[in-house]
DSSP file (Angstrom, degrees, kcal/mol; ACC not computed):
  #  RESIDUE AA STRUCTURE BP1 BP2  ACC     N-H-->O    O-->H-N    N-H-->O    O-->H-N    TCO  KAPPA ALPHA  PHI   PSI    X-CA   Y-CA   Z-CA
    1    1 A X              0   0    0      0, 0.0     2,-0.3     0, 0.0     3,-0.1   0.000 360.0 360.0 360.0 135.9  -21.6   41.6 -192.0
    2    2 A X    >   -     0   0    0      1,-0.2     3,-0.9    20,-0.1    18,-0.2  -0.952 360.0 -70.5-155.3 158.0  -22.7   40.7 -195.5
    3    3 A X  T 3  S+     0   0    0      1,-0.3    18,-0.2    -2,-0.3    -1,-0.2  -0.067 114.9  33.9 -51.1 169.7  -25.6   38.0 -196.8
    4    4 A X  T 3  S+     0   0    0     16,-2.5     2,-0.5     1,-0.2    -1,-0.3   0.633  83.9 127.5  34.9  38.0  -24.2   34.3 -196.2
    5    5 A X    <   -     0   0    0     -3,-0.9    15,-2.3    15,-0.3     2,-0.5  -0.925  50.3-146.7 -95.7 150.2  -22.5   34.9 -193.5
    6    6 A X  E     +A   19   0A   0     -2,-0.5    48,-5.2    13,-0.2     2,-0.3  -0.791  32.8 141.7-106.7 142.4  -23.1   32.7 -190.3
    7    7 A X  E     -AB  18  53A   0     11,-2.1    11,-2.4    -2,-0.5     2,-0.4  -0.738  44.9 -89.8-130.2-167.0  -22.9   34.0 -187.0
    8    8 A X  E     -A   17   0A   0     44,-1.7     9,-0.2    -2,-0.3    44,-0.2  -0.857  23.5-159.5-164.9 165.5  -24.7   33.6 -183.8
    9    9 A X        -     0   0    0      7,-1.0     2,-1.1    -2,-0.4     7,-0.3   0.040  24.5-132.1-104.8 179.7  -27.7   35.2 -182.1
   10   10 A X        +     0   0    0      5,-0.2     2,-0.4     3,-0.1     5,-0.3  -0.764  45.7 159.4 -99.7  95.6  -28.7   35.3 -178.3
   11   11 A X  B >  S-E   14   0B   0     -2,-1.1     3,-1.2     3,-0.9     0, 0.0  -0.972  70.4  -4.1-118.0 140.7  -33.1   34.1 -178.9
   12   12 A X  T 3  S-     0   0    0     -2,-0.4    -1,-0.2     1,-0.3     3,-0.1   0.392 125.3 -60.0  66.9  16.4  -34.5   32.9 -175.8
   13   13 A X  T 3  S+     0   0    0      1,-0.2    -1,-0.3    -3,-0.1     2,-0.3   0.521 116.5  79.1  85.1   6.1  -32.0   32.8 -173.7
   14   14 A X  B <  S-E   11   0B   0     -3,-1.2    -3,-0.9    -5,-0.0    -1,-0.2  -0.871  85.8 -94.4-170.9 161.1  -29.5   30.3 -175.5
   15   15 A X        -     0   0    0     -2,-0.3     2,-0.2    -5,-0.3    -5,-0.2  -0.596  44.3-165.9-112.2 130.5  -26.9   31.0 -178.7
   16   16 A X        -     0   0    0     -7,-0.3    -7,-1.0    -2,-0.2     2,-0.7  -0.832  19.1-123.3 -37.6 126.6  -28.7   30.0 -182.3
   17   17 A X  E     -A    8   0A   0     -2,-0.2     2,-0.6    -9,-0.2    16,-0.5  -0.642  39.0-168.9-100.9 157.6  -26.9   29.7 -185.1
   18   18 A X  E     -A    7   0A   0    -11,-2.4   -11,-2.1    -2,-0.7     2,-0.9  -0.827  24.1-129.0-139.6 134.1  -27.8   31.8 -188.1
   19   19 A X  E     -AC   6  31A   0     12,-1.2    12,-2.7    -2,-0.6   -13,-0.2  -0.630  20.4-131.6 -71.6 102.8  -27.8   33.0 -191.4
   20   20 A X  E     + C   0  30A   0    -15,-2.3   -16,-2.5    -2,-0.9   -15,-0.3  -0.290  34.5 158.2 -69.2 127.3  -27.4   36.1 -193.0
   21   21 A X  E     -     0   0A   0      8,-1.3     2,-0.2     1,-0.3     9,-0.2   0.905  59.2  -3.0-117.4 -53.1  -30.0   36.5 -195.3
   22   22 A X  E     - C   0  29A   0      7,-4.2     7,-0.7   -19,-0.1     2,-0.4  -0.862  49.4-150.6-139.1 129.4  -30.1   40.4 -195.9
   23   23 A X  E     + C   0  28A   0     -2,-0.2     2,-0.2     5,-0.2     5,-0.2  -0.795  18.7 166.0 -91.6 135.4  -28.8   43.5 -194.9
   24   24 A X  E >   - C   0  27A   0      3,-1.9     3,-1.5    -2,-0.4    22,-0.1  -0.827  56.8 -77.2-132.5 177.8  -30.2   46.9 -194.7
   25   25 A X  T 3  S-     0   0    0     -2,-0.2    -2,-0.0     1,-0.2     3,-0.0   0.538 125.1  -7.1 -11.9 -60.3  -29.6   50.2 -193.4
   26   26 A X  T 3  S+     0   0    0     20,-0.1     2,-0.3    19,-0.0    -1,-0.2  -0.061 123.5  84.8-145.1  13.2  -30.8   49.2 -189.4
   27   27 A X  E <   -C   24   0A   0     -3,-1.5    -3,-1.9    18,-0.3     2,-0.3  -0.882  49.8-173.1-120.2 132.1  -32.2   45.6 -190.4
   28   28 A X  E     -CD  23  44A   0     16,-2.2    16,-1.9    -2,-0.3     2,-0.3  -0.924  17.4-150.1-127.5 164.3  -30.6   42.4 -190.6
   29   29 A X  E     -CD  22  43A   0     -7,-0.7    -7,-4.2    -2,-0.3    -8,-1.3  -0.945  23.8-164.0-168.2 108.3  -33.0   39.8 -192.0
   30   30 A X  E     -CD  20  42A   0     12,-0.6    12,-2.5    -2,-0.3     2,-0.5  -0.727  16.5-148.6-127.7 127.2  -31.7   35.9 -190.3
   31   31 A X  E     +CD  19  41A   0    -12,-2.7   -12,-1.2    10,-0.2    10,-0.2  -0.784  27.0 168.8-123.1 115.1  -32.6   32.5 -191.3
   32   32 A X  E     - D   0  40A   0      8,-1.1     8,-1.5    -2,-0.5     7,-0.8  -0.627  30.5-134.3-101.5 150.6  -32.6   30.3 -188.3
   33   33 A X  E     - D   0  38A   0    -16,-0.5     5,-0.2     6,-0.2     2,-0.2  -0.933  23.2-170.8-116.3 134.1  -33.9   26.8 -188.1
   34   34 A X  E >   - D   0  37A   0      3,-1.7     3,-1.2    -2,-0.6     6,-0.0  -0.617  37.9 -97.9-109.5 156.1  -36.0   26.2 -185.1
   35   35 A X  T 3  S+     0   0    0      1,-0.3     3,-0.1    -2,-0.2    -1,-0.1   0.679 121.0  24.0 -57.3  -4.5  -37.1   22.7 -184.2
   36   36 A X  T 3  S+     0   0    0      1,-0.2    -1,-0.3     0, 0.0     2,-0.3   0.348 130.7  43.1-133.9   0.8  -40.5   22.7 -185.7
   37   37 A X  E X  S-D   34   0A   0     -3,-1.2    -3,-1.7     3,-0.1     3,-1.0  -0.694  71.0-170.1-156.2  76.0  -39.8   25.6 -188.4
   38   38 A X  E 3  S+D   33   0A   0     -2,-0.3    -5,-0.2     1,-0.3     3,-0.1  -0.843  72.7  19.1-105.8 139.0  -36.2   25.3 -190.4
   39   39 A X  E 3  S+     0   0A   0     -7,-0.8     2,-0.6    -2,-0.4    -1,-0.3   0.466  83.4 158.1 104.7  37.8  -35.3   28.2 -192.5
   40   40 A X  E <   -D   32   0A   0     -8,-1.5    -8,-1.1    -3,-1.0     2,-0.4  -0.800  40.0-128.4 -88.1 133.6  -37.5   30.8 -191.0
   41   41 A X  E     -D   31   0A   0     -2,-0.6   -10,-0.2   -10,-0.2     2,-0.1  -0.362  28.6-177.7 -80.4 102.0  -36.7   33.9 -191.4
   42   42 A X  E     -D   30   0A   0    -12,-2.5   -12,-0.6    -2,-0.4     2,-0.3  -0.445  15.8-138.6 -99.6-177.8  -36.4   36.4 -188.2
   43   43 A X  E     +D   29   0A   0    -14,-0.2     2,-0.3    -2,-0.1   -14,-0.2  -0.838  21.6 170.9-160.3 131.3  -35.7   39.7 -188.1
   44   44 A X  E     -D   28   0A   0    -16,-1.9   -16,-2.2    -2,-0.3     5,-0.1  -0.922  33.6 -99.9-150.8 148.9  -33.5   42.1 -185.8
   45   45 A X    >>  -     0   0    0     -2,-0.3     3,-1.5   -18,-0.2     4,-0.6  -0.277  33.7-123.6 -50.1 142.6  -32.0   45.6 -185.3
   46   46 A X  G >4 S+     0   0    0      1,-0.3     2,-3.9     2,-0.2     3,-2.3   0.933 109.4  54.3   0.2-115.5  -28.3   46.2 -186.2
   47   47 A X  G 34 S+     0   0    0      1,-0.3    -1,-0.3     3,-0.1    -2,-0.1   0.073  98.7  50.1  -1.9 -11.4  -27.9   47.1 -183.2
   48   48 A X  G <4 S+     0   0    0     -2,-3.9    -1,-0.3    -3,-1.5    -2,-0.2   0.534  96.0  81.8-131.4  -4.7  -29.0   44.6 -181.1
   49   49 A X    <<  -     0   0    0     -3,-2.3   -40,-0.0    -4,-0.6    -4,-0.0  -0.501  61.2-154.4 -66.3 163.0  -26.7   41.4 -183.2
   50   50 A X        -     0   0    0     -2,-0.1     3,-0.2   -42,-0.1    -1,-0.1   0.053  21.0-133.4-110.3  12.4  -23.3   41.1 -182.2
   51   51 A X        +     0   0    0      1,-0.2     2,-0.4   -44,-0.0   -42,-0.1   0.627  36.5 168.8  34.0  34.0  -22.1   39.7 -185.0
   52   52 A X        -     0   0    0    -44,-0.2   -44,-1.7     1,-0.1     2,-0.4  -0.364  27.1-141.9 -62.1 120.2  -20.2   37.3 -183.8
   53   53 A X  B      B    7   0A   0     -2,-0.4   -46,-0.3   -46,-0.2    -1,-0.1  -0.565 360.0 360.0 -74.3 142.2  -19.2   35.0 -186.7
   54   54 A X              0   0    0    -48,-5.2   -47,-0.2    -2,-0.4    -1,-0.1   0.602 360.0 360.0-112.4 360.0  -19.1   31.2 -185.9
């Protein structure tokens, strides 16, 4: 997984899609656009993406 990639993430119960915006050590740092809020920027463990590319 490396910046610009898109995959997608599980948030609320239903598949987002998302951007990779940065990766660190135990961080990845996502920009999803939500209906009321595009390009905000979430942020989630390694560990808990699956990094499914779409």
């Amino acid at each position: 997984m490396k910046a610009g990639d898109k995959i997608q993430i599980d948030f609320a119960g239903k598949k987002k899609d998302a951007l990779v915006h940065e990766v660190h050590a135990n961080t990845v740092y996502l920009k999803v656009d939500f209906e009321k809020d595009k390009g905000k920027i979430v942020k989630r463990k390694l560990n808990q993406i699956s990094g499914k590319k779409k």
